[in-house]
C-alpha positions as CSV (number, residue, x, y, z in Angstrom):
1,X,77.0,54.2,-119.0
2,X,73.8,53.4,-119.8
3,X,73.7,49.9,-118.9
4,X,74.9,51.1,-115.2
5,X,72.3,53.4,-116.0
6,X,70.3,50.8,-116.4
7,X,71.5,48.5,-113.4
8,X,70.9,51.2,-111.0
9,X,67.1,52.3,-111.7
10,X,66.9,48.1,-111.8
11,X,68.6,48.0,-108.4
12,X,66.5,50.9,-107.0
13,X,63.1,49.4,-108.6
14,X,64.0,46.1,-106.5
15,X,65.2,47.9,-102.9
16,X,61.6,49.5,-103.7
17,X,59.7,46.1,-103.7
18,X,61.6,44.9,-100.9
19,X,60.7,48.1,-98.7
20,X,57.1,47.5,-100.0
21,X,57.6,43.9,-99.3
22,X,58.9,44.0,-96.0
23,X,56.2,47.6,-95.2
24,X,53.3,44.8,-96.0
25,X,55.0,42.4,-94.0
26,X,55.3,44.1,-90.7
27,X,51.5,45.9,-91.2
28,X,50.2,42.3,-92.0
29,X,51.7,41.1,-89.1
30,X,50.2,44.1,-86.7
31,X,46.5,43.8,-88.1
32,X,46.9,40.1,-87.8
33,X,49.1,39.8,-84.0
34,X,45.1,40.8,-82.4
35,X,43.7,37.5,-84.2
36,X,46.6,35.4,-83.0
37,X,46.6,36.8,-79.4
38,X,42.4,35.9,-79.6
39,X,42.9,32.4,-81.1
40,X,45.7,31.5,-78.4
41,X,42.9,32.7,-75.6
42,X,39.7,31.0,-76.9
43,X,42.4,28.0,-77.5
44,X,43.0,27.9,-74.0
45,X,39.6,28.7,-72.6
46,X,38.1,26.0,-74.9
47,X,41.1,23.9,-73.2
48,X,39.8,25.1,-69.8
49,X,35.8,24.2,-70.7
50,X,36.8,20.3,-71.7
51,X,38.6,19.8,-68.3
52,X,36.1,21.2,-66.1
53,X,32.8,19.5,-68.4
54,X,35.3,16.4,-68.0
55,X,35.2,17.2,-64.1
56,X,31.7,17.8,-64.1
57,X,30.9,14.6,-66.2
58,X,32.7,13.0,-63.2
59,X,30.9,14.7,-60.5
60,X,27.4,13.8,-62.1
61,X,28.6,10.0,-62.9
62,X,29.4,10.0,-58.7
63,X,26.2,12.1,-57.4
64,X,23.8,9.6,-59.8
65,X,25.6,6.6,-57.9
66,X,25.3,8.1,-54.7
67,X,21.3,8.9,-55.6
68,X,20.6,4.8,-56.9
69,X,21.8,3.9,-53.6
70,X,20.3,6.4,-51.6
71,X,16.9,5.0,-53.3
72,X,17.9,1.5,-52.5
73,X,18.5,1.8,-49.2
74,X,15.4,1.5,-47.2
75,X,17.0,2.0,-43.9
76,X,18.4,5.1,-44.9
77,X,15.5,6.6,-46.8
78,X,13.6,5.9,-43.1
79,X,15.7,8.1,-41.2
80,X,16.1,11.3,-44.0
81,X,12.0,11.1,-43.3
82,X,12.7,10.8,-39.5
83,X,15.7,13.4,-39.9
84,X,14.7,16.1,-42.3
85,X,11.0,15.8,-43.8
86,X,8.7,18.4,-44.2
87,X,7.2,20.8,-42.0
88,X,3.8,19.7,-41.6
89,X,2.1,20.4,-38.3
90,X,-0.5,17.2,-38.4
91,X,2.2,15.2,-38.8
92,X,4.7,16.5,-36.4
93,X,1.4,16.3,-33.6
94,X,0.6,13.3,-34.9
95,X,4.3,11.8,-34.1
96,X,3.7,13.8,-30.7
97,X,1.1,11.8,-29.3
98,X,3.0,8.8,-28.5
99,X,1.5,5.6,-27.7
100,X,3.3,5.5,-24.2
101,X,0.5,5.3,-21.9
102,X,1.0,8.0,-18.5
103,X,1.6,10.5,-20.5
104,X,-0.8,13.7,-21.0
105,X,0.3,16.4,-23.0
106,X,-1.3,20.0,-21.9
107,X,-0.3,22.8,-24.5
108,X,1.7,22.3,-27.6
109,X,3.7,25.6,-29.4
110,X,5.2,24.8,-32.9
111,X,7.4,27.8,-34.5
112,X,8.7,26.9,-37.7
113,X,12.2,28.7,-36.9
114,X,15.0,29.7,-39.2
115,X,17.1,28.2,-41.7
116,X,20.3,26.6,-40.4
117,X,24.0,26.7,-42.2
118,X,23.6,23.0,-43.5
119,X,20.6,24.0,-45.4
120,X,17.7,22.4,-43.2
121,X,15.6,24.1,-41.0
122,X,15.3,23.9,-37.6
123,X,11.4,24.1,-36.1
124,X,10.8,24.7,-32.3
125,X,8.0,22.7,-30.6
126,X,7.5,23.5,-27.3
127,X,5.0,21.1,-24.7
128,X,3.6,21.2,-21.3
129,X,3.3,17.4,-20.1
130,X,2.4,15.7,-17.2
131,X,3.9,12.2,-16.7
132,X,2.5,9.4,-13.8
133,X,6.5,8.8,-12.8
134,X,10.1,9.6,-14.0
135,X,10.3,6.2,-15.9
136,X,7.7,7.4,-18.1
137,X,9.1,10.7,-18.6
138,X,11.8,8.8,-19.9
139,X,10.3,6.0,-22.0
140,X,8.5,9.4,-23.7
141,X,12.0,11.4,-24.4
142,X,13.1,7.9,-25.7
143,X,10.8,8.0,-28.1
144,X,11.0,11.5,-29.2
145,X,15.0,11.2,-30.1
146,X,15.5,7.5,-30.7
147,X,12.2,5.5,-31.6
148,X,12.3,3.8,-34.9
149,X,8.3,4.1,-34.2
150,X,8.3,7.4,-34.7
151,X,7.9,9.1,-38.1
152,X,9.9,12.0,-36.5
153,X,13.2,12.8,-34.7
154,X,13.2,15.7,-32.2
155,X,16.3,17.0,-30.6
156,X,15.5,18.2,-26.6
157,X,16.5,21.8,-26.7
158,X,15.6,22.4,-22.9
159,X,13.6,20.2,-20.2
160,X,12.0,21.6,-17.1
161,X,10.4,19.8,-14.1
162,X,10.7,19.3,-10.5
163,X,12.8,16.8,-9.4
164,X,12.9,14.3,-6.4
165,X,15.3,11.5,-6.5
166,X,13.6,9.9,-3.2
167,X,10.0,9.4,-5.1
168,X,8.7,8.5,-8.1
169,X,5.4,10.2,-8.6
170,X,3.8,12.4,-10.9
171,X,5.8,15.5,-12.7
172,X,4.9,18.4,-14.5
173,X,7.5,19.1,-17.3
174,X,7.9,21.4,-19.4
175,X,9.8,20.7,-22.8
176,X,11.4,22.1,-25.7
177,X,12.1,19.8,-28.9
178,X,14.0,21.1,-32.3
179,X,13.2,19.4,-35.7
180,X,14.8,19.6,-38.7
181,X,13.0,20.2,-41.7
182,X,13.3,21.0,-45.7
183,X,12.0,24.2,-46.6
């Protein structure tokens, strides 16, 4: 009897330490399911930062390629001056004044207008002119928009004078230019 005795306080002792056991066990696991759940996230954000640095890595490699030939490429760097340089008002009357003779500029209004969606500005010159004929007039506008001469490209916005398609003499115009610009 007293080796049953014996066998049961032996058996209880050991239920006990598995209770205790399996209590530690589950309490461990709830104190410890936070840090698992945090290491899984950081593990995956720290996933999500080498792709896009990877993607960035990429996107710099391309825009430095872009850049070198940008800088090589004379032609081009002529026309993003032509295109969209600087506001400067000496320059943009300089570019003004062509050097197509029969032409006489009277007033000149420049309004450095508003910033445009593509991230240029857009200025608004406005001039009162007086050409000797109509082929004039339109040697002038040619080298407003086109002229590789010019350090500056004007869009015509609006162009004003009277018109007689049975002479050719002196006109009186009055025009409006846009020009893009960095700000």
């Amino acid at each position: 009897m007293q080796a049953t005795l014996q066998d049961t306080e032996k058996n209880r002792k050991q239920i006990i330490s598995l209770v205790l056991l399996s209590l530690s066990i589950i309490i461990g696991f709830f104190f410890t399911m936070d840090q698992g759940y945090g290491y899984m996230e950081k593990k995956d954000s720290l996933e999500a930062t080498k792709k896009e640095a990877s993607e960035k890595k990429w996107t710099l490699e391309n825009l430095q390629t872009m850049t070198k030939s940008i800088e090589n490429d004379a032609e081009l760097q002529d026309n993003i001056g032509r295109y969209a340089s600087e506001f400067r008002e000496d320059t943009i009357i300089d570019s003004l004044f062509a050097p197509i003779n029969g032409v006489s500029i009277a007033n000149i209004a420049i309004s450095k207008g508003d910033k445009a969606p593509n991230g240029l500005s857009l200025a608004t010159i406005s001039l009162t002119l007086k050409t000797q004929d109509i082929t004039t007039l339109e040697n002038f506008l040619d080298y407003l928009t086109n002229s590789k001469t010019n350090k500056k490209s004007y869009i015509i916005k609006s162009l004003n004078f009277p018109f007689d398609t049975t002479k050719n003499e002196p006109a009186s115009v009055s025009l409006e230019l846009g020009m893009y610009y960095f700000q």
